[in-house]
PyMOL commands that place a pseudoatom at each C-alpha (Angstrom):
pseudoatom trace, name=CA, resn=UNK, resi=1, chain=A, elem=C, hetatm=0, pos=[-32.938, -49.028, 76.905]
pseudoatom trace, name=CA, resn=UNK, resi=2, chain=A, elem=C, hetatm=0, pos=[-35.970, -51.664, 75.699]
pseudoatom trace, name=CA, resn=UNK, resi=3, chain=A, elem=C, hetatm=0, pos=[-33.827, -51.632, 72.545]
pseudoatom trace, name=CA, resn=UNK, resi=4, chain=A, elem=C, hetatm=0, pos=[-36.739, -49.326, 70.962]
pseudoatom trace, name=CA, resn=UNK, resi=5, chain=A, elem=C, hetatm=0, pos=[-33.961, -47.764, 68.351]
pseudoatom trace, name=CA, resn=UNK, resi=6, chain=A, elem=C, hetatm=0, pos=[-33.787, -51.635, 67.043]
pseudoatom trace, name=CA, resn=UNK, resi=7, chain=A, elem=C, hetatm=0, pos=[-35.898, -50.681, 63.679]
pseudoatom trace, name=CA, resn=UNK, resi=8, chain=A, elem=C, hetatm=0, pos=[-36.739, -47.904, 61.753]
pseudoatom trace, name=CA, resn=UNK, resi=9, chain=A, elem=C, hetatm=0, pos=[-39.966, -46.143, 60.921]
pseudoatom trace, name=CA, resn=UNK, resi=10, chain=A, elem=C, hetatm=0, pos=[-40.648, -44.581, 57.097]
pseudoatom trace, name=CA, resn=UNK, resi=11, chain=A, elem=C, hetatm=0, pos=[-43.461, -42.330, 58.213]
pseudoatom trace, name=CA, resn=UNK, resi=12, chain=A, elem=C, hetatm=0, pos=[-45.570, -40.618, 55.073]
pseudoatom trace, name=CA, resn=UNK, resi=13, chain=A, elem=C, hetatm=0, pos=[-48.680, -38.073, 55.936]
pseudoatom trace, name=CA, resn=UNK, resi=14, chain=A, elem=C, hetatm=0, pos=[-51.057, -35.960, 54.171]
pseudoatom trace, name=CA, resn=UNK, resi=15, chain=A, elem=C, hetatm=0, pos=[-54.171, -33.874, 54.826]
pseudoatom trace, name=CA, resn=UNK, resi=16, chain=A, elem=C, hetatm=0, pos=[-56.831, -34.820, 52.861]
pseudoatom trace, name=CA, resn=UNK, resi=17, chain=A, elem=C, hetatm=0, pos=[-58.126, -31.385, 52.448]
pseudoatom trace, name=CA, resn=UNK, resi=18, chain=A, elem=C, hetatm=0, pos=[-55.877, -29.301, 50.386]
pseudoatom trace, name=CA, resn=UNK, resi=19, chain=A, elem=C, hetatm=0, pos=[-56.605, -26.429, 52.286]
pseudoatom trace, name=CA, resn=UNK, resi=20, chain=A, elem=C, hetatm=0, pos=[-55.587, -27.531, 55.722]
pseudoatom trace, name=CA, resn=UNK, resi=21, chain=A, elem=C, hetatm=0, pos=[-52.340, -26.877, 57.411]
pseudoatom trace, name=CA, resn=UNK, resi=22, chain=A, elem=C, hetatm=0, pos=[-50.735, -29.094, 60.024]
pseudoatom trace, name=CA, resn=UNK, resi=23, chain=A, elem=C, hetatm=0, pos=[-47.794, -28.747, 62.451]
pseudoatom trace, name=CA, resn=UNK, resi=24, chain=A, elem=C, hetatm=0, pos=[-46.401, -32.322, 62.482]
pseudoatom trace, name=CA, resn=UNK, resi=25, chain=A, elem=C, hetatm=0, pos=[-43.794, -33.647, 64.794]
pseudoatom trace, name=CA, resn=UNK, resi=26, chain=A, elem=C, hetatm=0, pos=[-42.652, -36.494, 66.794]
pseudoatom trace, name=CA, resn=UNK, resi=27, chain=A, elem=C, hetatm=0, pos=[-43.317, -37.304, 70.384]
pseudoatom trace, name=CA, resn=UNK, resi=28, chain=A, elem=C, hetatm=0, pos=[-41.192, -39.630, 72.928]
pseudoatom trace, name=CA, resn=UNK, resi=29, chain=A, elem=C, hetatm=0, pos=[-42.199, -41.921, 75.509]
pseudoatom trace, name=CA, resn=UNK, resi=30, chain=A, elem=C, hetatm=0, pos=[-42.972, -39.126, 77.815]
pseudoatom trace, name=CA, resn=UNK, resi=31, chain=A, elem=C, hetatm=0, pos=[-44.520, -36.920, 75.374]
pseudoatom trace, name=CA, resn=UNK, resi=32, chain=A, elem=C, hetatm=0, pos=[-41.485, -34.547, 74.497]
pseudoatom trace, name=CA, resn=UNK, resi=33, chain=A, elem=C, hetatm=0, pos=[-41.768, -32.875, 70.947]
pseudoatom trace, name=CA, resn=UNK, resi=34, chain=A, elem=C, hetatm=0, pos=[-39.176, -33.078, 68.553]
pseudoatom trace, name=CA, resn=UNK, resi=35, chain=A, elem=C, hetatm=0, pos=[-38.602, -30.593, 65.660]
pseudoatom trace, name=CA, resn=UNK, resi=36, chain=A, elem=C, hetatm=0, pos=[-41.962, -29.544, 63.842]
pseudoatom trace, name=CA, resn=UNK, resi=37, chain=A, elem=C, hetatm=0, pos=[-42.484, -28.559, 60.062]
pseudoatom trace, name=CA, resn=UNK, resi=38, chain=A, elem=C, hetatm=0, pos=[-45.828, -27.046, 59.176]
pseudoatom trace, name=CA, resn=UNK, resi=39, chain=A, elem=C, hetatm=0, pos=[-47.382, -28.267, 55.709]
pseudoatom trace, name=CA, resn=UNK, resi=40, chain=A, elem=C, hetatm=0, pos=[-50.091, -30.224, 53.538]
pseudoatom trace, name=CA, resn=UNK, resi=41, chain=A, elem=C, hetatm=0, pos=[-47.994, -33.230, 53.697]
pseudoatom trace, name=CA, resn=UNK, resi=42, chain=A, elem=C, hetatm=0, pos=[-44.684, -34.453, 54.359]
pseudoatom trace, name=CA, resn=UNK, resi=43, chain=A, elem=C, hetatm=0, pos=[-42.530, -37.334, 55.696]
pseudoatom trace, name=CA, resn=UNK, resi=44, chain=A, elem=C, hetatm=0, pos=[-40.588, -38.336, 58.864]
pseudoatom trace, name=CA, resn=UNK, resi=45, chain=A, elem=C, hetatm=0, pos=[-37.885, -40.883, 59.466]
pseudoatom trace, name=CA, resn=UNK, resi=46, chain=A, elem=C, hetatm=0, pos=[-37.990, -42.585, 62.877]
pseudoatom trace, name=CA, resn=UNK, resi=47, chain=A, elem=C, hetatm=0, pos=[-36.997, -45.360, 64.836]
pseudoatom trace, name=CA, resn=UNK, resi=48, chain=A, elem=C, hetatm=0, pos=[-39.344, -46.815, 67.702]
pseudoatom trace, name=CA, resn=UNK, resi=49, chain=A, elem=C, hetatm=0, pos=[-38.690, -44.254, 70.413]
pseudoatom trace, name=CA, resn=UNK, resi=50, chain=A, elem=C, hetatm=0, pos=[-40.700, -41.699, 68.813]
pseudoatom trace, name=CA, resn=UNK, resi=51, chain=A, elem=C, hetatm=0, pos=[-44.423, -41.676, 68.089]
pseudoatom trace, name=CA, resn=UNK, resi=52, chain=A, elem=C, hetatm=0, pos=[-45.746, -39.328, 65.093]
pseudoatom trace, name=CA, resn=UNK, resi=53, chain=A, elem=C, hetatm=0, pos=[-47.917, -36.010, 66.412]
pseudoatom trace, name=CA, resn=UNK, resi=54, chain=A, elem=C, hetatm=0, pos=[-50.387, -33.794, 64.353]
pseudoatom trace, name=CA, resn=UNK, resi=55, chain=A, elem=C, hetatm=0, pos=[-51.951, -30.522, 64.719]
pseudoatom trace, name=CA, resn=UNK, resi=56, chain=A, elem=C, hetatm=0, pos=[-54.732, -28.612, 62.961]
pseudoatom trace, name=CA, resn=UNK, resi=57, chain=A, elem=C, hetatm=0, pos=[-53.667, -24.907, 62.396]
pseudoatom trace, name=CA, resn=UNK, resi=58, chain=A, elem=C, hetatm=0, pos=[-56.401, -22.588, 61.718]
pseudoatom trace, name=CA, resn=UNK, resi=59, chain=A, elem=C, hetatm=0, pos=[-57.677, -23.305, 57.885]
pseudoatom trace, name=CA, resn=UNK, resi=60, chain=A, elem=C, hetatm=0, pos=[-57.669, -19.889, 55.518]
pseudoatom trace, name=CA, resn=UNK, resi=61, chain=A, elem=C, hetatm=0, pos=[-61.262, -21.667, 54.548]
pseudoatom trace, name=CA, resn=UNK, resi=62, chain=A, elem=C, hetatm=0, pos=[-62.765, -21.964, 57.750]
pseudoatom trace, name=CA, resn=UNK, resi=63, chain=A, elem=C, hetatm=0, pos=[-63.224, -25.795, 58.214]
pseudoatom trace, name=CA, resn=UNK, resi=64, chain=A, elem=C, hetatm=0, pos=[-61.734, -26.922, 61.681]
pseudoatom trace, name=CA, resn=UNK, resi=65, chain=A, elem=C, hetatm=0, pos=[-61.486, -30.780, 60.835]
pseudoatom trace, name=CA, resn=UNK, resi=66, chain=A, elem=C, hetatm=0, pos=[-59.628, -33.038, 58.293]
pseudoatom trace, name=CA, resn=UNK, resi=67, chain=A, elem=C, hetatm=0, pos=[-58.589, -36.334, 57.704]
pseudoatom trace, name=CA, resn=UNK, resi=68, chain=A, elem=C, hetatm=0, pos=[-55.035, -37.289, 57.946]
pseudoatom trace, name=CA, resn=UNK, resi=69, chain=A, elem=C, hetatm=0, pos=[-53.783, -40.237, 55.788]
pseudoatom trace, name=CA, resn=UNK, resi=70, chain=A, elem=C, hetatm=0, pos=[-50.682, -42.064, 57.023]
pseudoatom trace, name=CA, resn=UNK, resi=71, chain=A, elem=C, hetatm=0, pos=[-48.427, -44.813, 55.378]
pseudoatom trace, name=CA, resn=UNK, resi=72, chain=A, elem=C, hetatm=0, pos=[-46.300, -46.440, 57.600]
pseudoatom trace, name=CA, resn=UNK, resi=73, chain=A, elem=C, hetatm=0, pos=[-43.421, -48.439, 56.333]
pseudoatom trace, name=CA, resn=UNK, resi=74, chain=A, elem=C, hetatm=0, pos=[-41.139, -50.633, 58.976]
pseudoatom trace, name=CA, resn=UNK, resi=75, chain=A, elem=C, hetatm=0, pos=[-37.573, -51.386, 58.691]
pseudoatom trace, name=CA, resn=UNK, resi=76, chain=A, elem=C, hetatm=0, pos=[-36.084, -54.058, 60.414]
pseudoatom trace, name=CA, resn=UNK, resi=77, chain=A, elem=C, hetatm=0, pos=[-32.207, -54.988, 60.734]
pseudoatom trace, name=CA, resn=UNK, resi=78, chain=A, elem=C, hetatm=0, pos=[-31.088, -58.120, 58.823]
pseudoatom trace, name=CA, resn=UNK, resi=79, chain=A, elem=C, hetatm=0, pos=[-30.929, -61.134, 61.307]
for i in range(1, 79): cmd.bond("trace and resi %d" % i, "trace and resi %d" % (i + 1))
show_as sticks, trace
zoom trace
């Protein structure tokens, strides 16, 4: 390993339109998904092996874009 499980990731997300749905999940390095959770927002806890992943569902109001806003805390081990 490139010691890519050496820190770990506080991921926080959230569509800016209220009305949009999103499947979000985690990816690895060669693109496999990990569990998904549909919702407005939500969080994920990861370490560097895994890159977040979003998807639009179908909106009950018809729009087909949004805005996703992502916080991105980084924990690192005490040296």
């Amino acid at each position: 390993m490139n010691g890519c499980d050496s820190s770990r990731f506080l991921v926080r997300w959230r569509a800016v339109n209220d009305n949009s749905q999103l499947v979000a999940t985690y990816v690895d390095a060669v693109g496999t998904p990990g569990m998904q959770v549909t919702g407005n927002a939500g969080w994920m806890d990861l370490d560097q092996c895994h890159t977040p992943a979003f998807q639009l569902l179908e909106n009950a109001d018809g729009s087909t874009l949004t805005d996703v806003t992502i916080t991105v805390q980084q924990y690192m081990p005490a040296p």
